[in-house]
N, C-alpha and C positions, 0 to 999 in steps of 0.2 A: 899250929897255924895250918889253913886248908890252901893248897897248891893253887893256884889258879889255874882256870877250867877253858879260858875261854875259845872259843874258838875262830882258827886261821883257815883266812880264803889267802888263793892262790891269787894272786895279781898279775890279770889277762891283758897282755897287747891289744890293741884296737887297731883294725885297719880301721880306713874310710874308703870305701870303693865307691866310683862312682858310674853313673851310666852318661858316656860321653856322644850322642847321637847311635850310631847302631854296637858301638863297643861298652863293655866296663873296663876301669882301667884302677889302678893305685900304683901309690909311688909307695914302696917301704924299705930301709934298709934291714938286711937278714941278718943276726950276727952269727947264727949258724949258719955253715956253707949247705948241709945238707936240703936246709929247708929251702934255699935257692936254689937249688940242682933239681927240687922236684919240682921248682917251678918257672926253670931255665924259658923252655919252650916257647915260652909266651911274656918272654921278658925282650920289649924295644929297645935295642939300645941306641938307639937314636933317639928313643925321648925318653928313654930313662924311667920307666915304667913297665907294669906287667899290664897286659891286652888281655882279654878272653872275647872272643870272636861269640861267642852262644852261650846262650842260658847252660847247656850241661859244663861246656867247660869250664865258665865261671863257679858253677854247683860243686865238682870235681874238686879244684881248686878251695873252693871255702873249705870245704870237708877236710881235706888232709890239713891248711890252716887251724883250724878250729879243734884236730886233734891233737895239733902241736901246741896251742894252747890260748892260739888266736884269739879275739873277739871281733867276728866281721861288721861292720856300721855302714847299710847298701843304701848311696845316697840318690834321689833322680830328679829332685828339685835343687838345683846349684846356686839359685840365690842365697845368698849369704856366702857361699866357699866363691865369690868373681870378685878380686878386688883389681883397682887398675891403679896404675901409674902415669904423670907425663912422660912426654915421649924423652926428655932432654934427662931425667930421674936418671940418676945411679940405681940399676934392676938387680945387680946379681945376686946380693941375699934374700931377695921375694922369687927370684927366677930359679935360682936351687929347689925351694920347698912349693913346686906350684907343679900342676901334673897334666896343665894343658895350657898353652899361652899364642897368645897371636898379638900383632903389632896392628894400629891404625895408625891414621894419620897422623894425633895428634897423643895418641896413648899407647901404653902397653896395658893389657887384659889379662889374667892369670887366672887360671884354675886352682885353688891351692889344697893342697895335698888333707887338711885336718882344720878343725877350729883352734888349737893353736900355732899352726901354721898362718891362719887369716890375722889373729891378734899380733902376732910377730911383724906381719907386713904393714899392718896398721900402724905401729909404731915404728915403722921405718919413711911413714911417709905416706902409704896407700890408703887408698879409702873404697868401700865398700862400691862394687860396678851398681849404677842405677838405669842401668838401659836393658837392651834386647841383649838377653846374654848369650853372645855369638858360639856358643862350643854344643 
């Protein structure tokens, strides 16, 4: 009997970065500490997110990602990743996985960090934003 041949890909992480007005930005959790210490600098912690302010930083950044084993996915059309919520909604398990969010009056607006991040929020409730997507 002949061994089987076939052959194994490695199975790449995906970021999804996106371009948020003059920043990029992605929300990921590292489970190596290392790969977050290279990328401390430029990690918000107030919004919980990594920033790169310029195209080289962002570039910098993918590269060392990408030889960790990353697969970067550089988003600049946001429709489809805005879903919203009403304002009176239970937010916090679409507010965890969203990587930019604002309030109006009568909603809540979220960035969401991946496409199944969006399908997660969808089934909690949100629907797809159909306006002028504020971010």
């Amino acid at each position: 009997m002949k061994p089987s041949t076939f052959d194994l890909t490695e199975r790449r992480m995906r970021i999804t970065a996106f371009r948020i007005g003059r920043i990029w930005a992605f929300k990921h959790f590292f489970a190596e500490k290392e790969t977050f210490k290279e990328l401390a600098d430029h990690y918000s912690r107030d919004r919980y997110r990594f920033e790169f302010l310029t195209e080289h930083e962002r570039d910098e950044a993918f590269e060392k990602l990408k030889s960790r084993g990353f697969e970067i996915h550089v988003v600049e059309d946001l429709a489809g990743y805005v879903v919203s919520l009403d304002k009176r909604s239970k937010y916090a398990p679409v507010l965890k996985n969203s990587v930019e969010y604002l309030e109006t009056k009568e909603e809540r607006v979220f960035l969401m960090k991946d496409p199944v991040s969006v399908e997660e929020a969808l089934e909690f409730g949100a629907e797809i934003y159909d306006g002028i997507i504020p971010f």
